[in-house]
VMD Tcl script that draws the C-alpha trace (Angstrom):
set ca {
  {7.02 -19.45 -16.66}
  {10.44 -16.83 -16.93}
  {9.01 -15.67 -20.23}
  {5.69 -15.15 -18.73}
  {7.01 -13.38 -15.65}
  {9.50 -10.94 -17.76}
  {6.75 -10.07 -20.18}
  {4.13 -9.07 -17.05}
  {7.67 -7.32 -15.25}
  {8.30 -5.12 -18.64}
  {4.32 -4.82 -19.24}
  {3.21 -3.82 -15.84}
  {6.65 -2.78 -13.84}
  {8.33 -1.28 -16.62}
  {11.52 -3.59 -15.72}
  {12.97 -4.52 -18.68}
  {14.39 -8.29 -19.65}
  {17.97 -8.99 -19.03}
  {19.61 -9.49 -22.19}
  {20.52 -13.61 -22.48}
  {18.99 -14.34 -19.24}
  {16.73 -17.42 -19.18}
  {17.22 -18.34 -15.54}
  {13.94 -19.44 -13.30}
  {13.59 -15.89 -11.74}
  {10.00 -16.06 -11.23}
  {10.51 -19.19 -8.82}
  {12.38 -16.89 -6.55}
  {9.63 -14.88 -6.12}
  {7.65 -15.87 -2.97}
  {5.10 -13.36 -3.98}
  {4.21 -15.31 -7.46}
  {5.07 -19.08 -6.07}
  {3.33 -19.67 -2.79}
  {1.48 -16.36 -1.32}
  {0.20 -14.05 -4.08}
  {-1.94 -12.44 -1.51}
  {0.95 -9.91 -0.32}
  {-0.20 -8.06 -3.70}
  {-3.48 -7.48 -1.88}
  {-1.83 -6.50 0.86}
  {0.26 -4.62 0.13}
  {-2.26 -2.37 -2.10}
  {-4.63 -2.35 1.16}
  {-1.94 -0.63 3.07}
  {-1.23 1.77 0.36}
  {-4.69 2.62 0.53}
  {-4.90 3.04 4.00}
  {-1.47 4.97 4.66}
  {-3.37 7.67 1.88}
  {-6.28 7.77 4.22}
  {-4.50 7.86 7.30}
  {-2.41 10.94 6.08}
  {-5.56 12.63 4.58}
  {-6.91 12.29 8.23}
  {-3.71 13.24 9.51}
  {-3.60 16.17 7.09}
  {-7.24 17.13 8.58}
  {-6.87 16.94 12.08}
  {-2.89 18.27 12.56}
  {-2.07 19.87 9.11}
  {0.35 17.08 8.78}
  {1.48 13.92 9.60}
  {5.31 13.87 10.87}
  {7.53 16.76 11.09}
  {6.85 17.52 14.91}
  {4.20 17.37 15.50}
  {3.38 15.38 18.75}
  {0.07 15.52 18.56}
  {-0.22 13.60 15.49}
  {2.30 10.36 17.16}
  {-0.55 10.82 20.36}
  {-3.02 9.87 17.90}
  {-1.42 7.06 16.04}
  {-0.02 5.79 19.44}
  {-4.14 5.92 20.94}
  {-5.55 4.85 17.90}
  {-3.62 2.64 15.72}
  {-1.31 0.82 18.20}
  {-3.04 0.90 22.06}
  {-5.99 -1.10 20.63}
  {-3.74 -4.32 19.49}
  {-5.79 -6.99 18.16}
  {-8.82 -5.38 19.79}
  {-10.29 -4.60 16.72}
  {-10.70 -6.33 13.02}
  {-8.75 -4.45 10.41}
  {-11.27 -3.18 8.64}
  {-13.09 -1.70 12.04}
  {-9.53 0.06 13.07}
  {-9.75 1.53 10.08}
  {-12.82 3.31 10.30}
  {-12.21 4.07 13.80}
  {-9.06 5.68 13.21}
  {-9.90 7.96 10.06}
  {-13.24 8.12 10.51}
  {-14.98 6.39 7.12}
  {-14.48 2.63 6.53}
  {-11.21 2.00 3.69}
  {-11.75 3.07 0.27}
  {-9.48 4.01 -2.25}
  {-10.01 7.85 -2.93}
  {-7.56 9.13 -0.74}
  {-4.93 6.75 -2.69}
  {-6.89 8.28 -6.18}
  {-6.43 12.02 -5.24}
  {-3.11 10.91 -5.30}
  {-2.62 9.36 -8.36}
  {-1.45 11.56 -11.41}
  {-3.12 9.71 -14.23}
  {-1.15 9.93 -17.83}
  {-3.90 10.26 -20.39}
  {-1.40 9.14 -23.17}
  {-1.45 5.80 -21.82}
}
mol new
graphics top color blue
foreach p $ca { graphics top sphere $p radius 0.5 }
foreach p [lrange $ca 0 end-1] q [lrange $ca 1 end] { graphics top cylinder $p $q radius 0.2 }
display resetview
């Protein structure tokens, strides 16, 4: 299982291998061991924080930098509702179109060497 998990950390994370280490470092892993759905996760959030800020970018010309306007929103949309809503319904009503991942690929700078 270590080889396996160095080989997908230098394949996919560009990590490489410690030299001499053959230690169980995929066991401490929580992600790989007993809950591999926080991958998921954590690539649904990434898609919608790239929505939200293309919304953000739309309605306020920006997200942060003071403007108030912009925390209003987030504090009436995202976090008055509470559990109110499922997920993927909060999602569509606070950017306006249900999650999909084109905000997140407008984003992306794709290397056609690869």
């Amino acid at each position: 299982m270590n080889r396996l998990w160095w080989d997908l950390e230098e394949r996919f994370q560009l990590i490489p291998r410690p030299d001499g280490r053959d230690e169980p470092d995929w066991a401490a892993k929580i992600h790989v061991a007993t809950v591999p759905v926080y991958y998921q996760k954590y690539l649904l959030g990434r898609i919608f924080a790239a929505q939200l800020t293309q919304e953000m970018d739309r309605r306020f010309g920006g997200w942060w930098e003071g403007r108030a306007e912009s925390g209003r929103y987030a504090a009436e949309k995202i976090f008055a509702p509470g559990a109110t809503y499922r997920w993927d319904a909060l999602v569509e009503n606070v950017t306006g179109r249900p999650l999909a991942v084109a905000a997140l690929a407008s984003k992306v700078q794709w290397n056609s060497a690869s």
